[in-house]
Phi, psi and omega in degrees: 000130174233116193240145201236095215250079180279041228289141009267034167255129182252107166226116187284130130263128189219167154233047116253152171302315200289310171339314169292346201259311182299311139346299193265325162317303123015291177274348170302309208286305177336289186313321200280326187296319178280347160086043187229144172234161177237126188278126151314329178264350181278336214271133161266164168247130168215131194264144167259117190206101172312326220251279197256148185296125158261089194286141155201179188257159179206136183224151170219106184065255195236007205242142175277129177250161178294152167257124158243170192264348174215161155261150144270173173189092168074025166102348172258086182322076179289164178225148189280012178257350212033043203259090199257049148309290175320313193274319226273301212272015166288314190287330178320274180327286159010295187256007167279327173302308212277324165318324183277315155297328174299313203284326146332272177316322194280332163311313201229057167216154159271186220304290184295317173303326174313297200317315194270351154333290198289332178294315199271351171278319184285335212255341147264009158285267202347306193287318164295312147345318176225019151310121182063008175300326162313320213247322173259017177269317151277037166244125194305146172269145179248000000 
């Protein structure tokens, strides 16, 4: 059993449903013992399964939860395949928005204002760039 506790994010891990199902009875009764509510319409489910589609229904206490096929989660787009296609063309956008306020500023600044265009450019590609890169950066895409 693993609990990830970010507030405001919360992520339950099981690898059986009923494992997932005991985790989330588990975090109702914390929260309520604890005086905490959990909005429901905020909260998703999602299964991680490479090879077949898994349906399933998902409730906390009496309430039905969404299932999706993908997340944001702390700035890292996941998908239920870990398929991290998603976070790459995220991080793409990202740096293209940004590519783009640079090349702007560097078009109407002079010479030395330019150099630090590109130093300030150089140095948030990066940071967008390997944002979360420990976790998709060794995983093969599929």
């Amino acid at each position: 059993m693993l609990l990830l506790f970010f507030l405001p994010m919360t992520l339950l891990l099981s690898q059986t449903p009923m494992g997932l199902q005991n985790l989330r009875n588990e975090f109702l009764g914390f929260c309520t013992s604890h005086g905490l509510e959990i909005n429901a319409l905020k909260t998703k489910c999602m299964i991680f399964n490479r090879h077949k589609r898994l349906n399933g229904r998902f409730k906390l206490g009496d309430e039905s939860l969404q299932a999706v096929e993908n997340f944001d989660y702390l700035g890292i787009r996941l998908d239920n395949k870990l398929n991290w296609s998603l976070q790459l063309e995220k991080s793409q956008g990202i740096l293209l928005h940004r590519s783009a306020a640079i090349n702007k500023l560097h078009r109407s600044s002079t010479s030395r204002e330019a150099s630090l265009a590109v130093e300030i450019y150089r140095a948030q590609a990066q940071a967008a760039a390997l944002y979360g890169a420990e976790i998709w950066a060794t995983c093969r895409l599929v």
